[in-house]
DONU-391570 format. One record per atom (N, C-alpha, C): residue number from 1; atom name; x, y, z. Coordinates in pm, 1 decimal. Atoms other than C-alpha are relative to their C-alpha. Example, Ala and Ser with C-alpha at 12.3 -4.5 7.8 and 13.67 -1.06 7.14 Angstrom:
BEGIN
- 1 / N / 89.0 / -119.0 / 0.0
- 1 / CA / 1230.0 / -450.0 / 780.0
- 1 / C / 90.0 / 120.0 / 0.0
- 2 / N / -82.0 / -119.0 / -6.0
- 2 / CA / 1367.0 / -106.0 / 714.0
- 2 / C / -77.0 / 109.0 / 73.0
//
This chain:
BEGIN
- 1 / N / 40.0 / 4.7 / -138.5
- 1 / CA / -4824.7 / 8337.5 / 7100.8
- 1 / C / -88.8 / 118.5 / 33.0
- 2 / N / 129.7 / -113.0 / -23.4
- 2 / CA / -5156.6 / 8524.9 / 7208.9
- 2 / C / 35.1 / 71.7 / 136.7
- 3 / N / -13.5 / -15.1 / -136.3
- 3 / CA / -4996.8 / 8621.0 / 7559.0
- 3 / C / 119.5 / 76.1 / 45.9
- 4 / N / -86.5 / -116.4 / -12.9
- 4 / CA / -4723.8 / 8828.3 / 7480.5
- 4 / C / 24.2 / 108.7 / -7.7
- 5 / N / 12.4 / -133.0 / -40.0
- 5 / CA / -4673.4 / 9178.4 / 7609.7
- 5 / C / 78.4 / 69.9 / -132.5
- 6 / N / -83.1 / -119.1 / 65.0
- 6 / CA / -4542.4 / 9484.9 / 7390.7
- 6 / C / 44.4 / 43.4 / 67.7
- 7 / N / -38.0 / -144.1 / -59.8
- 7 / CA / -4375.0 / 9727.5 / 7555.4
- 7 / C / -48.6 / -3.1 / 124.4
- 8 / N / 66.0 / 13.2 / -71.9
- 8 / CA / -4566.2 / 9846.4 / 7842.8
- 8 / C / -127.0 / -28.3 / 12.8
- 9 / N / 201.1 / 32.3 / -17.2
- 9 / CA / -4931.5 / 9695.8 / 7770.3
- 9 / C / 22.1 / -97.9 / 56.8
- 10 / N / 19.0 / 136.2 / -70.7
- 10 / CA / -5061.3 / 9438.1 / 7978.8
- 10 / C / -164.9 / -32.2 / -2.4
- 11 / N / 85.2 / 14.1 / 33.1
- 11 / CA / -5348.2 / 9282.8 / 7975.9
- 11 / C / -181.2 / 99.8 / 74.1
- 12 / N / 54.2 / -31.7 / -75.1
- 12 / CA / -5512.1 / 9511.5 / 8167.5
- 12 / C / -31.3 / 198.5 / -67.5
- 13 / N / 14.5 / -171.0 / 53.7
- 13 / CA / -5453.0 / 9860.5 / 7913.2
- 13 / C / -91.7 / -12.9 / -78.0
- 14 / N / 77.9 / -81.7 / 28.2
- 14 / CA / -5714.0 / 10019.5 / 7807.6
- 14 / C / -116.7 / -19.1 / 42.2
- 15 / N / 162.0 / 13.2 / -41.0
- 15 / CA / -5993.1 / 9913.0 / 8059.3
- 15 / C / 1.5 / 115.6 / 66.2
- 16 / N / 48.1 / -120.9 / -53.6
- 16 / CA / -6142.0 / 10223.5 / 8238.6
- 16 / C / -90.4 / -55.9 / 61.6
- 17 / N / 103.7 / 15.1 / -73.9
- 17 / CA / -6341.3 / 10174.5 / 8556.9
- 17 / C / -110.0 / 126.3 / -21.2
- 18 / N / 131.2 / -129.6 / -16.9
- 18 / CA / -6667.0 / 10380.6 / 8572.0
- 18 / C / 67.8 / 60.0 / 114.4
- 19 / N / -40.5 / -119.7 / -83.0
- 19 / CA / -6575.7 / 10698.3 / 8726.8
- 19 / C / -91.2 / 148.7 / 15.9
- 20 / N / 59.9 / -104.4 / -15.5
- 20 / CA / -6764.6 / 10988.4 / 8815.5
- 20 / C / 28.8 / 152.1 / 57.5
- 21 / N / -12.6 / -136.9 / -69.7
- 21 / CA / -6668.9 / 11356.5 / 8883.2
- 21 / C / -86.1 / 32.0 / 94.3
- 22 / N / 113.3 / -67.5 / -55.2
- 22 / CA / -6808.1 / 11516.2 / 9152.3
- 22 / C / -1.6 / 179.3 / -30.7
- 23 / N / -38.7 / -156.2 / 67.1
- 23 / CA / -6885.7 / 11889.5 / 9075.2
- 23 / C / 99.1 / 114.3 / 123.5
- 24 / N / -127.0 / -76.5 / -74.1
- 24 / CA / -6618.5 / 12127.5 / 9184.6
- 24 / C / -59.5 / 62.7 / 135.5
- 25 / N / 60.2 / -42.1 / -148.8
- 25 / CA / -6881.9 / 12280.8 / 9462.2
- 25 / C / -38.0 / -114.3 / 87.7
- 26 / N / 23.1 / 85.3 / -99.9
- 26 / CA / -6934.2 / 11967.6 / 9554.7
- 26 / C / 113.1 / -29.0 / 80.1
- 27 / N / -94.4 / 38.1 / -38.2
- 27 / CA / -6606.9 / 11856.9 / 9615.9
- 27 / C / 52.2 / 165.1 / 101.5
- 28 / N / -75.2 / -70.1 / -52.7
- 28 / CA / -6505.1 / 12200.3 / 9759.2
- 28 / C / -144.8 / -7.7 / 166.5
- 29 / N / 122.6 / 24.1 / -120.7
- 29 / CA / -6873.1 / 12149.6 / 10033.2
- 29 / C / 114.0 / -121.6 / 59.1
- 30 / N / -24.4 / 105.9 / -54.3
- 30 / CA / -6691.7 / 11789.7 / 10124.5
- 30 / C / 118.7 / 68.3 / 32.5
- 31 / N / -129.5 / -47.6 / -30.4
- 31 / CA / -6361.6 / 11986.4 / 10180.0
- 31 / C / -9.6 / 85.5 / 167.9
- 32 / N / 47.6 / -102.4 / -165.8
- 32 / CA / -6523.3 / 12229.1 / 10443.3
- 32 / C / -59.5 / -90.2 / 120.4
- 33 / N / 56.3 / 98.4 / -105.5
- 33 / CA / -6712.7 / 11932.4 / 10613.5
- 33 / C / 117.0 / -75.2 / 70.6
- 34 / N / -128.9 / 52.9 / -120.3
- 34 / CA / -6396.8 / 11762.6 / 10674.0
- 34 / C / 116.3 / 99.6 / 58.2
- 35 / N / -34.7 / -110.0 / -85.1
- 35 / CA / -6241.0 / 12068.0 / 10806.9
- 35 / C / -71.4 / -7.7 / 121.2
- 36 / N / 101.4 / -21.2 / -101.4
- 36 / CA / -6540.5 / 12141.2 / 11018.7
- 36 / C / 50.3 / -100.7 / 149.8
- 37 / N / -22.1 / 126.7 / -126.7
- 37 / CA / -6510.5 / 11802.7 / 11183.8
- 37 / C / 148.6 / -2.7 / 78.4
- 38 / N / -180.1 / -14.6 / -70.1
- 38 / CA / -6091.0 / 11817.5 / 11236.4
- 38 / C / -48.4 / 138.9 / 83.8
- 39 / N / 17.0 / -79.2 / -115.7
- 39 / CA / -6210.7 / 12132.0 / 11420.7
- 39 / C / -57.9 / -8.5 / 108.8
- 40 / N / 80.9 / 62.9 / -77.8
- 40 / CA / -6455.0 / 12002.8 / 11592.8
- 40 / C / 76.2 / -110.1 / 125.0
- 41 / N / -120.1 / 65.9 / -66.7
- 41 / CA / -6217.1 / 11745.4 / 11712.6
- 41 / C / 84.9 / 5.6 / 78.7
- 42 / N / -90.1 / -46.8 / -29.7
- 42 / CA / -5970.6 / 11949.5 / 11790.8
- 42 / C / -45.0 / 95.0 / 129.7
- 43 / N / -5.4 / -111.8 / -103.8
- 43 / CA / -6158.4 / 12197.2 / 12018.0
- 43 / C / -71.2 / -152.8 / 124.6
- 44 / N / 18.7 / 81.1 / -45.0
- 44 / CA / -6328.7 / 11874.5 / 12168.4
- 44 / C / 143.3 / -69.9 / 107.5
- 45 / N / -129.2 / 24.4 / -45.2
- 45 / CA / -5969.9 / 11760.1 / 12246.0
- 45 / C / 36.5 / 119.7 / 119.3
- 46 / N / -5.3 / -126.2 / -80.8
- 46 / CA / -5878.1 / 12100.7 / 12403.0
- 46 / C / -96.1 / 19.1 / 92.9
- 47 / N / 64.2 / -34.4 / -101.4
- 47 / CA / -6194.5 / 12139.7 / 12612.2
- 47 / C / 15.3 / -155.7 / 129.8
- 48 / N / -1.6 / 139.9 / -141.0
- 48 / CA / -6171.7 / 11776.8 / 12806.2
- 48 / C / 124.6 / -1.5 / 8.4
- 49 / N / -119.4 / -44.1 / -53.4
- 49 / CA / -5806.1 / 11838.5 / 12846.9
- 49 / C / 54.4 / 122.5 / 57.7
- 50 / N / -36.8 / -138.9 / 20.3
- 50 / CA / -5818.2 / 12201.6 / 12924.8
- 50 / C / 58.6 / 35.2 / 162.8
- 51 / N / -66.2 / 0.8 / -112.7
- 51 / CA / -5718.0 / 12118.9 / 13309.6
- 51 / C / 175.5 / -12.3 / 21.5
- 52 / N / -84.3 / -20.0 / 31.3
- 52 / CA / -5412.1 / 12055.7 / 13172.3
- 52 / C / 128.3 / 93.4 / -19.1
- 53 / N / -66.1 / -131.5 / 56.5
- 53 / CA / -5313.4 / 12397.6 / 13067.1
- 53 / C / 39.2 / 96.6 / 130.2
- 54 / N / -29.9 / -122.3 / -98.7
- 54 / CA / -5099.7 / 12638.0 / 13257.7
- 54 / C / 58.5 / 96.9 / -69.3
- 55 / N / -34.8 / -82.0 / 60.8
- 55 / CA / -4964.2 / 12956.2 / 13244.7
- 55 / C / 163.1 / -8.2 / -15.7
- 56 / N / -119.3 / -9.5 / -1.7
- 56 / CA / -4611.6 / 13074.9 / 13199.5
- 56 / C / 81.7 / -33.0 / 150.0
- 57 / N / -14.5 / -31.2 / -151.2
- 57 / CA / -4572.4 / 13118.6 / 13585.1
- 57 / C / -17.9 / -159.1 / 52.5
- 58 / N / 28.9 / 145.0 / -50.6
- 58 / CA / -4721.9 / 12742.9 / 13657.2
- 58 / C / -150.7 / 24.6 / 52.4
- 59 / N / 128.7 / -26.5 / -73.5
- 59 / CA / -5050.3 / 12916.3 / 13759.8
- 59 / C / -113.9 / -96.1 / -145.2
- 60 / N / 91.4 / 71.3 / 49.6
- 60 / CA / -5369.1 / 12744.7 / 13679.5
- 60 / C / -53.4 / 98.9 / -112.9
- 61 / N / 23.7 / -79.6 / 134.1
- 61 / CA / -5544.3 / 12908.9 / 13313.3
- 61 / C / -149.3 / -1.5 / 43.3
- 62 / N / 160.5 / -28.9 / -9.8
- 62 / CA / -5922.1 / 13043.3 / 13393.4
- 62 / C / -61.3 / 116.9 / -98.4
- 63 / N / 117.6 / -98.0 / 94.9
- 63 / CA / -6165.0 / 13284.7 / 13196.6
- 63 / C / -27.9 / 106.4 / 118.3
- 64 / N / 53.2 / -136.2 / -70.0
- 64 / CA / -6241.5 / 13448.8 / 13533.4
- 64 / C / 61.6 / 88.3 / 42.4
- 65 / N / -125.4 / -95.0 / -57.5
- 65 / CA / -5929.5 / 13602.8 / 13659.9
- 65 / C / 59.0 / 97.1 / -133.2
- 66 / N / -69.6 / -124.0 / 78.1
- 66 / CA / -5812.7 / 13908.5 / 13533.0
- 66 / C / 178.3 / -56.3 / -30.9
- 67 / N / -144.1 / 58.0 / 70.5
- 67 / CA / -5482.2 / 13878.6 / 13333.2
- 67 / C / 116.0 / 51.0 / 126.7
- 68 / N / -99.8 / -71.1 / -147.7
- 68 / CA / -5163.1 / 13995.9 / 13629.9
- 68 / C / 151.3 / 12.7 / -82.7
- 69 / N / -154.4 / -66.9 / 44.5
- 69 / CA / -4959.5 / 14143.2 / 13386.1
- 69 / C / -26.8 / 157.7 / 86.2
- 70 / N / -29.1 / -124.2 / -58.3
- 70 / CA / -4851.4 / 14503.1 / 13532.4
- 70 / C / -40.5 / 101.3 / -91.9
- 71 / N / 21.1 / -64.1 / 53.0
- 71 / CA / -5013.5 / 14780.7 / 13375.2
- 71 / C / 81.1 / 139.5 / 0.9
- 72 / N / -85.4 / -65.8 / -23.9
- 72 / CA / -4784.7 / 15083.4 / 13305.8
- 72 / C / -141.1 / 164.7 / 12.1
- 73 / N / 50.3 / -129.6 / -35.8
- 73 / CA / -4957.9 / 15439.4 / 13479.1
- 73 / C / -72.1 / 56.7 / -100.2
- 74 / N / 63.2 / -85.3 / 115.8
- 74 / CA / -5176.7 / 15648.1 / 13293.6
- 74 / C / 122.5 / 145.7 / -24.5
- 75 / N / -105.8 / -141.3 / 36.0
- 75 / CA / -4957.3 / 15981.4 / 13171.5
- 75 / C / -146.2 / 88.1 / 39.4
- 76 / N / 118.0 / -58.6 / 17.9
- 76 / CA / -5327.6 / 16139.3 / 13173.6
- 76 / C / -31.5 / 20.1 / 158.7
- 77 / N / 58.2 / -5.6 / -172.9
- 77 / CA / -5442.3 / 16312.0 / 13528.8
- 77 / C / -149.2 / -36.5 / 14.6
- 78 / N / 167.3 / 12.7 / -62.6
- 78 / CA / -5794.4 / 16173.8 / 13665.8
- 78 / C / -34.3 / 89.4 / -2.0
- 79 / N / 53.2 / -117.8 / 47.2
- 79 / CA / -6049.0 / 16386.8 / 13575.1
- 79 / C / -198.6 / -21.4 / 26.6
- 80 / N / 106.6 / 9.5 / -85.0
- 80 / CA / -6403.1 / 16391.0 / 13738.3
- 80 / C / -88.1 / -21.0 / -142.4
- 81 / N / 130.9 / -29.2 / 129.9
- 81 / CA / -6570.2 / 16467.4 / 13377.8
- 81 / C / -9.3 / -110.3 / -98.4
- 82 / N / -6.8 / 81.8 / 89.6
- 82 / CA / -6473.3 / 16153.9 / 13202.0
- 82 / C / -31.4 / -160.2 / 87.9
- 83 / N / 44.5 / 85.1 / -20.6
- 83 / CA / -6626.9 / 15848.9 / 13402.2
- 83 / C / -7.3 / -146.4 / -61.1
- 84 / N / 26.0 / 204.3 / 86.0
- 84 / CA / -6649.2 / 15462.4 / 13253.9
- 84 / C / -151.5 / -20.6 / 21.0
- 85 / N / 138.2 / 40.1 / 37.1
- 85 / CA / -6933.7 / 15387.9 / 13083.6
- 85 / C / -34.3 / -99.7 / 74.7
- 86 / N / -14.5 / 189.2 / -44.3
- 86 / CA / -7085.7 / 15044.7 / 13243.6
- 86 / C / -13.2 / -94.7 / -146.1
- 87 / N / -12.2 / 103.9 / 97.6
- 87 / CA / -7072.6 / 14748.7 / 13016.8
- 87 / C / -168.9 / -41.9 / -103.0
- 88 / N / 149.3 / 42.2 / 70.6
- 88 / CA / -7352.8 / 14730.0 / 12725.0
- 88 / C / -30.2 / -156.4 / -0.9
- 89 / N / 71.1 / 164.1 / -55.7
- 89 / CA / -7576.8 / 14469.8 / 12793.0
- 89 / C / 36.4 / -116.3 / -142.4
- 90 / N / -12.5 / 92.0 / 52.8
- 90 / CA / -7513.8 / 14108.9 / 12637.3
- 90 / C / 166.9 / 13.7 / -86.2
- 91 / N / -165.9 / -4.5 / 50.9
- 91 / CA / -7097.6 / 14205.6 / 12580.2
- 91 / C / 59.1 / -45.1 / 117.4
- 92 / N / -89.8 / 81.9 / -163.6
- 92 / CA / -6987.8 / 13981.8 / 12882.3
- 92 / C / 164.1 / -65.0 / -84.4
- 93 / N / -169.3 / 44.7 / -9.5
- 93 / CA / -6599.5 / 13900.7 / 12915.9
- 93 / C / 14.8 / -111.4 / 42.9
- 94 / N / -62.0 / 121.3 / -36.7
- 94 / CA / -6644.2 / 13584.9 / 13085.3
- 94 / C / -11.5 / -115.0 / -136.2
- 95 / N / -17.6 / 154.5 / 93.6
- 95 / CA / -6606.0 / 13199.2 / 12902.5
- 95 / C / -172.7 / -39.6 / 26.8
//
Protein backbone atom coordinates (compact mmCIF):
# COMPACT_ATOMS: atom_id res chain seq x y z
CA UNK A 1 0.00 0.00 0.00
CA UNK A 2 1.52 3.38 -1.41
CA UNK A 3 -0.49 5.49 1.28
CA UNK A 4 0.76 4.44 4.39
CA UNK A 5 2.28 6.70 6.99
CA UNK A 6 5.53 5.83 9.13
CA UNK A 7 5.74 7.24 12.20
CA UNK A 8 5.23 10.85 12.01
CA UNK A 9 5.61 11.57 8.08
CA UNK A 10 2.77 12.57 6.18
CA UNK A 11 2.46 13.35 3.02
CA UNK A 12 3.28 16.63 3.40
CA UNK A 13 7.26 16.08 5.11
CA UNK A 14 9.78 17.42 3.58
CA UNK A 15 8.14 20.21 1.39
CA UNK A 16 9.58 23.70 2.30
CA UNK A 17 7.70 26.81 1.23
CA UNK A 18 9.95 29.57 -0.26
CA UNK A 19 10.96 31.65 2.56
CA UNK A 20 12.96 34.60 2.81
CA UNK A 21 14.88 36.26 5.72
CA UNK A 22 14.65 39.66 6.13
CA UNK A 23 18.01 41.21 7.30
CA UNK A 24 18.28 41.68 11.00
CA UNK A 25 18.28 45.76 10.39
CA UNK A 26 15.59 45.27 8.53
CA UNK A 27 13.52 43.48 10.74
CA UNK A 28 14.76 45.54 13.75
CA UNK A 29 13.61 49.21 11.20
CA UNK A 30 9.97 47.27 10.97
CA UNK A 31 10.13 46.83 14.83
CA UNK A 32 10.58 50.68 15.48
CA UNK A 33 7.87 51.55 12.80
CA UNK A 34 5.42 49.55 14.59
CA UNK A 35 6.31 51.07 17.81
CA UNK A 36 6.27 54.50 16.32
CA UNK A 37 2.70 53.99 15.17
CA UNK A 38 1.34 52.23 18.77
CA UNK A 39 2.71 55.61 19.95
CA UNK A 40 1.33 57.55 17.72
CA UNK A 41 -1.92 55.98 18.56
CA UNK A 42 -1.64 56.18 21.84
CA UNK A 43 -0.85 59.93 22.22
CA UNK A 44 -3.66 60.43 19.50
CA UNK A 45 -5.94 58.58 21.98
CA UNK A 46 -4.78 60.78 24.94
CA UNK A 47 -5.01 64.12 23.12
CA UNK A 48 -8.92 63.74 21.85
CA UNK A 49 -9.72 62.39 25.23
CA UNK A 50 -7.61 64.67 27.27
CA UNK A 51 -10.97 66.53 28.61
CA UNK A 52 -11.35 63.65 30.39
CA UNK A 53 -8.50 63.93 32.75
CA UNK A 54 -8.60 65.27 36.24
CA UNK A 55 -6.61 65.92 39.00
CA UNK A 56 -6.42 64.28 42.36
CA UNK A 57 -8.71 67.05 43.88
CA UNK A 58 -11.45 66.64 40.85
CA UNK A 59 -10.00 69.89 39.39
CA UNK A 60 -9.85 70.21 35.70
CA UNK A 61 -5.83 69.25 34.24
CA UNK A 62 -4.38 72.42 32.11
CA UNK A 63 -0.73 73.38 30.94
CA UNK A 64 -1.55 76.95 32.04
CA UNK A 65 -2.11 76.92 35.70
CA UNK A 66 0.58 76.79 37.96
CA UNK A 67 0.77 73.49 39.97
CA UNK A 68 -1.17 74.47 43.91
CA UNK A 69 0.91 72.33 45.73
CA UNK A 70 2.23 74.45 48.89
CA UNK A 71 5.66 75.44 48.67
CA UNK A 72 7.66 75.12 51.96
CA UNK A 73 9.53 78.90 52.90
CA UNK A 74 12.81 79.67 51.78
CA UNK A 75 15.38 79.16 55.02
CA UNK A 76 17.49 81.84 52.88
CA UNK A 77 16.72 85.78 53.77
CA UNK A 78 15.79 87.99 50.54
CA UNK A 79 18.58 89.64 49.39
CA UNK A 80 18.51 92.70 46.97
CA UNK A 81 21.84 91.33 45.12
CA UNK A 82 20.49 88.13 43.78
CA UNK A 83 17.43 88.99 41.42
CA UNK A 84 15.70 86.27 38.80
CA UNK A 85 17.04 86.21 35.68
CA UNK A 86 13.96 86.59 33.02
CA UNK A 87 13.29 83.54 30.98
CA UNK A 88 15.81 82.84 27.88
CA UNK A 89 14.11 83.31 24.85
CA UNK A 90 12.39 80.22 23.04
CA UNK A 91 12.33 78.06 26.78
CA UNK A 92 8.48 78.63 27.23
CA UNK A 93 6.64 76.46 30.01
CA UNK A 94 3.41 76.47 28.39
CA UNK A 95 1.75 73.20 26.18
Amino acid sequence: MENERLGTETEHTGVRIAHEEASPVRQVLRRVLIAAIVLVVVVLVVYIDRDGYEDSKGGEISCSTPPTTPRSPSRRPATATSPRSPPRPGSSTSC
